[in-house]
N, C-alpha and C positions, 0 to 999 in steps of 0.2 A: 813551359810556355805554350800557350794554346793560339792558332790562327783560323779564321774562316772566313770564306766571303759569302756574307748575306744576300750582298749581290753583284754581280761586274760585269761589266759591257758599255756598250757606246751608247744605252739609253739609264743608263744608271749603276753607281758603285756604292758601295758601303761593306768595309771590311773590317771584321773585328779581330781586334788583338790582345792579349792578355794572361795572367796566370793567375795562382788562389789569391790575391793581395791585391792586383792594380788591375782596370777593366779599360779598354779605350777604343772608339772607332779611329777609323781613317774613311774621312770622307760621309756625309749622308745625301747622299744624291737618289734618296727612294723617299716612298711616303713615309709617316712617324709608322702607319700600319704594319709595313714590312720590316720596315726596323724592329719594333718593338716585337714578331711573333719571330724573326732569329735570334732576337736575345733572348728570348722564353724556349728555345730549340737550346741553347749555352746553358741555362742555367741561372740566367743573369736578369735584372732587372732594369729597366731606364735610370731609375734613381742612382743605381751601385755604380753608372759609369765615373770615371775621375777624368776624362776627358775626351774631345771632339780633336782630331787633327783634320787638317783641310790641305789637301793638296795644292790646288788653286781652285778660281770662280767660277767654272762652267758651271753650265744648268746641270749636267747628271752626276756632277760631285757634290752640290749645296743644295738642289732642288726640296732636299727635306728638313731643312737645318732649321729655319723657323720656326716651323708649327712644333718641328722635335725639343730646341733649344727653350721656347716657349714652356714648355709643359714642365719639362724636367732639371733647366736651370744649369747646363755642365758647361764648366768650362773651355771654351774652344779656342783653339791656338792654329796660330797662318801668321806667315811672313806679312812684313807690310804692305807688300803690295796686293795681297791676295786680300786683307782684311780689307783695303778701299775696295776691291771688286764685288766681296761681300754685302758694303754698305751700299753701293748702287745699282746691288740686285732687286731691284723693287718687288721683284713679287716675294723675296721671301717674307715681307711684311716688318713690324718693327722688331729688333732684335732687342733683347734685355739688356740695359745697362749693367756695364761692367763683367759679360761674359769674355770678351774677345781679348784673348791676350798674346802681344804680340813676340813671335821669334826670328830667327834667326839662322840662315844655311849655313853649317859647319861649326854651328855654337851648341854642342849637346846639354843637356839639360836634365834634368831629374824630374821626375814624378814618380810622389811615394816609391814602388821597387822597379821602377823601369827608369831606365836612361833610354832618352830618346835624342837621337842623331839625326837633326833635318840635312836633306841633302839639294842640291841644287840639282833640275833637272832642265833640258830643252823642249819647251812645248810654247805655242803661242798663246800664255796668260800673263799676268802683271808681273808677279814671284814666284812663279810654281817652284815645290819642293815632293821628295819622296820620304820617304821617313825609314828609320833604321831604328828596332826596340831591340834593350838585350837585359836581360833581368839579373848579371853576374853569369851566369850559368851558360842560357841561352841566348838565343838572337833570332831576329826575323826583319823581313823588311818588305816594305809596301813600294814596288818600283812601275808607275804607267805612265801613260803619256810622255812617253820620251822620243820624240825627233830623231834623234841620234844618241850615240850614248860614246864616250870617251874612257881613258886611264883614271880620269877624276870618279865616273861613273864605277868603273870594276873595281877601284877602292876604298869604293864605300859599301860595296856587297861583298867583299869577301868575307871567308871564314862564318856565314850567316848556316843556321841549322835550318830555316825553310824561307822561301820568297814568294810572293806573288807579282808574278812578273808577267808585263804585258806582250803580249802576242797578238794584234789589233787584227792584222788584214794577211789576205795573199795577195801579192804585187800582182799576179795574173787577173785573178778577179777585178782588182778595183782596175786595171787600167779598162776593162773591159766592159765596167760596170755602168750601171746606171745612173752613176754620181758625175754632176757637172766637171767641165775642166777645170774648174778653178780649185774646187774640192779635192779632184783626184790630186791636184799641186799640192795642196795643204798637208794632206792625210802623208803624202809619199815624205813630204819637203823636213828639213833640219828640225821647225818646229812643230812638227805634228804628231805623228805614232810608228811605233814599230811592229815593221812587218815579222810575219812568223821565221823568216828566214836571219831575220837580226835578231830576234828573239834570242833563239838558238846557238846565232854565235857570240853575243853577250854570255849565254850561258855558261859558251866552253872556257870563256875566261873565268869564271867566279868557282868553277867546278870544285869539291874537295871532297875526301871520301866522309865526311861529315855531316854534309849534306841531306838531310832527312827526305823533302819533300821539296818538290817544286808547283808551283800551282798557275797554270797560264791562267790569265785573265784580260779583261777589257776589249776583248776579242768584240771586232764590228760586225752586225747583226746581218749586213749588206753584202759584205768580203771577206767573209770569213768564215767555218764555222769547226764545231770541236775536235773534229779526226782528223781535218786538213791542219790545223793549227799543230795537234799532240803529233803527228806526223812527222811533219816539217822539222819542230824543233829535235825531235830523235834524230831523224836523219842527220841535222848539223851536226852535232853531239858527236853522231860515230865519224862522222866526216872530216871532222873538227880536227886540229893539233894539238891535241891532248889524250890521255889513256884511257878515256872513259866511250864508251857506247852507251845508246841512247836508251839499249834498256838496262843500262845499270842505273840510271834514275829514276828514283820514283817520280813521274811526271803526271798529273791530274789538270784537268779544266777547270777551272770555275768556270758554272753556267749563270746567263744572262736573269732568270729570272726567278729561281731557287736556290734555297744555301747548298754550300759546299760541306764535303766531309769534313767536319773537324780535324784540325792536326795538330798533334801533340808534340812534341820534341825537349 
């Protein structure tokens, strides 16, 4: 099973997931442009994907889904509530009849060799979901925009071979930051994002020596940025109630505006 992020941050995600049989994004919040020249970095074509997942409706998760869904026709699947946010995203323009098909958090599902596991997450959209792939063999999962994270959350990551796990901000920066009070409420509050310091202790909960790779992601452009993020979450790590230090992980960034190394597992 292969993971990468084409791209992640608070002005745009699109992550790809997959092995030799099944191809899938999670999320297209970039142009079809950027899309289409990380899948030619894969190996992969627009056409070969078997399907679109959608976290929820922000602009930097679906900002590219039209013009993308438009051209190439694939399948996209969101909860129902994330499908209405979709429909009354007016600029993605008109979507194709009968792409959008609707799921469901805690109902996994099948596509061709991936079983995919939506999961319920806390963030202020309609149904936001994170998604859990495991092909028999391996597993991965796409975990951002999460508020807070719970027992529900760390059991739906465990035993995974790689994540891309959010690490949005440093609590220092953003209180300090340029971003209004209403925003710093948002960004810190139940449904908004996680700081690199929860990041971290999320992680020490899902930890197993199986664990291949971790890859911080969605990290804010404003409060955050990749050493303070990769940092932080080490430090939890070794600080943590668990046996592991933070450089026994393999821990990587995804950057905001170029893909990520590929990871295999």
């Amino acid at each position: 099973m292969r993971i990468c992020s084409i791209a992640s941050g608070s002005s745009g995600n699109c992550i790809y997931v997959g092995d030799e049989h099944t191809h899938v994004l999670v999320d297209t919040g970039i142009s079809k442009k950027r899309i289409e020249e990380g899948l030619k970095d894969l190996d992969v074509k627009g056409d070969e994907l078997d399907g679109i997942f959608i976290t929820h409706e922000h602009a930097d998760h679906i900002q590219g889904l039209g013009v993308f869904s438009r051209k190439y026709g694939i399948p996209i699947y969101a909860t129902k509530g994330t499908i209405e946010g979709i429909k009354d995203y007016r600029s993605l323009g008109k979507m194709p009849e009968g792409l959008l098909h609707e799921i469901r958090a805690d109902e996994p599902f099948t596509l061709k060799e991936l079983t995919v596991c939506p999961f319920r997450i806390s963030h202020d959209a309609n149904e936001p979901t994170g998604y859990r792939f495991e092909n028999g063999e391996k597993s991965a999962a796409v975990a951002t925009d999460l508020g807070i994270y719970d027992d529900y959350t760390v059991e739906n990551l465990k035993g995974l071979d790689a994540i891309l796990l959010e690490a949005n901000h440093d609590i220092h920066m953003l209180e300090v930051g340029v971003y209004p009070y209403y925003l710093k409420q948002r960004v810190m509050g139940k449904r908004g994002h996680l700081s690199n310091e929860l990041s971290g202790r999320l992680l020490c909960d899902i930890l197993h020596d199986d664990l291949k790779c971790v890859m911080l992601g969605h990290l804010s452009k404003e409060n955050n940025y990749a050493e303070l993020a990769y940092e932080t979450v080490k430090l939890e790590v070794t600080l943590g109630n668990n046996p592991y230090k933070g450089e026994d992980i393999p821990i990587m960034v995804a950057k905001r505006d170029t893909r990520s190394e590929i990871i295999t597992v």
